[in-house]
C-alpha positions as CSV (number, residue, x, y, z in Angstrom):
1,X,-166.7,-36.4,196.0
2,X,-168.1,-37.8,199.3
3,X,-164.9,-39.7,199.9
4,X,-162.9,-37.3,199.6
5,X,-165.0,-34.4,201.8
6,X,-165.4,-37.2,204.8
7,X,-161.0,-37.9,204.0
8,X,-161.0,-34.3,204.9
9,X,-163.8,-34.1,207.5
10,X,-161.5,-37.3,208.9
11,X,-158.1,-35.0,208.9
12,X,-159.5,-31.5,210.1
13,X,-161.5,-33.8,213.3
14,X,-157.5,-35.2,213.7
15,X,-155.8,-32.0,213.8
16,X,-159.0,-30.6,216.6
17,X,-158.1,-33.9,218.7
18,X,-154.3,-33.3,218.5
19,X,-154.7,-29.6,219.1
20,X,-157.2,-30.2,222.4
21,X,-154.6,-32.9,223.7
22,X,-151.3,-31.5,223.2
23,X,-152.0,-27.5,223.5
24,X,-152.3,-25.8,226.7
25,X,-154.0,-22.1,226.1
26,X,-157.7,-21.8,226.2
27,X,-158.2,-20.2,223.4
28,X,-156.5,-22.6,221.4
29,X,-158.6,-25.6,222.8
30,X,-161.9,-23.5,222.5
31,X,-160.7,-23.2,218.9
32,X,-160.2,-26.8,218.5
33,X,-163.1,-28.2,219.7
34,X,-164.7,-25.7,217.1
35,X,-162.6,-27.4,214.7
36,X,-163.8,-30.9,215.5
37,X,-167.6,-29.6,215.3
38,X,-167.3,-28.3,211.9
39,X,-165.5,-31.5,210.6
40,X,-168.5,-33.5,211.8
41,X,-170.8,-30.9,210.2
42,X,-168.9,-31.3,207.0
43,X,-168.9,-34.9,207.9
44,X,-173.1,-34.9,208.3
45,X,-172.9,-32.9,204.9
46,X,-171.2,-35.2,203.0
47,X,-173.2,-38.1,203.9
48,X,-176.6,-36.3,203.3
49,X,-175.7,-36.4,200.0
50,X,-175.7,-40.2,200.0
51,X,-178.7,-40.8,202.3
52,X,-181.0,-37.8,202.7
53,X,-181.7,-34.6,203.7
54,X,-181.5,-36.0,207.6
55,X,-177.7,-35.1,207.5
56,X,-178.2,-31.3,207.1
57,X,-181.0,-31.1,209.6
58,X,-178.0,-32.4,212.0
59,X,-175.9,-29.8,211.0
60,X,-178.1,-27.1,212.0
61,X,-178.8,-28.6,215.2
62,X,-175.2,-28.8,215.7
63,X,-174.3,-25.2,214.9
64,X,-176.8,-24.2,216.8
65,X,-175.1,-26.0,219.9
66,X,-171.9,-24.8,219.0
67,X,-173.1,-20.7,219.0
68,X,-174.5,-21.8,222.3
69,X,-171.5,-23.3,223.2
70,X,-169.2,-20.5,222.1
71,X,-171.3,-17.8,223.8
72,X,-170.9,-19.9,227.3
73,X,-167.2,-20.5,226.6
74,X,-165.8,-17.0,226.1
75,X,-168.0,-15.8,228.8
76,X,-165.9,-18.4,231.1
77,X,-162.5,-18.2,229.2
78,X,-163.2,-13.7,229.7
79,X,-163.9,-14.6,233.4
80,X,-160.6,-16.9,234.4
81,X,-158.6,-14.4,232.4
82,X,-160.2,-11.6,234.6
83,X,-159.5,-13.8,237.8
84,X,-156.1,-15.3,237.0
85,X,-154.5,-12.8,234.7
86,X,-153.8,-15.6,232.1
87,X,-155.8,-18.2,230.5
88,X,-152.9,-20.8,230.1
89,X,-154.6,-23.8,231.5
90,X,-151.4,-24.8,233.4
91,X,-151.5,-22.3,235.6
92,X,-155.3,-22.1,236.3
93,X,-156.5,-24.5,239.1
94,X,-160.0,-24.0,240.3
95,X,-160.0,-26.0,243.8
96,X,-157.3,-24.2,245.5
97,X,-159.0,-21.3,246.0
């Protein structure tokens, strides 16, 4: 059972990685780091069951970072969209003014 949660921890953190390297919206990166966090939660999860309870007490910490995280993140993706009328990151640069 724990082989095959961290084979799918291992496979949800790969498709976050390809999403935050090959997609270009905002939302869609936010979304896959969010991705990538819960497949190391599942990840901490799966191995707590081997070691100890140490695993889950990660987790929370975790999601508590990531609702942190998320807050601070849609407040800056709301505020580009506000500024630049798109949240593609192509089109948003920061330093030209």
């Amino acid at each position: 059972m724990v082989q095959l949660s961290l084979i799918l921890s291992a496979i949800l953190f790969s498709i976050g990685v390809a999403g935050v390297v090959f997609r270009r919206n905002a939302i869609v990166l936010f979304m896959c780091v969010e991705l990538m966090l819960n497949a190391v939660n599942l990840a901490f999860v799966a191995f707590s069951r081997v070691v100890g309870i140490e695993g889950q007490v990660f987790v929370f910490f975790v999601m508590t970072v990531a609702a942190a995280e998320a807050a601070v993140g849609l407040a800056i993706i709301i505020a580009l969209f506000r500024h630049r009328q798109t949240v593609n990151l192509q089109n948003i640069n920061l330093l030209k003014g």
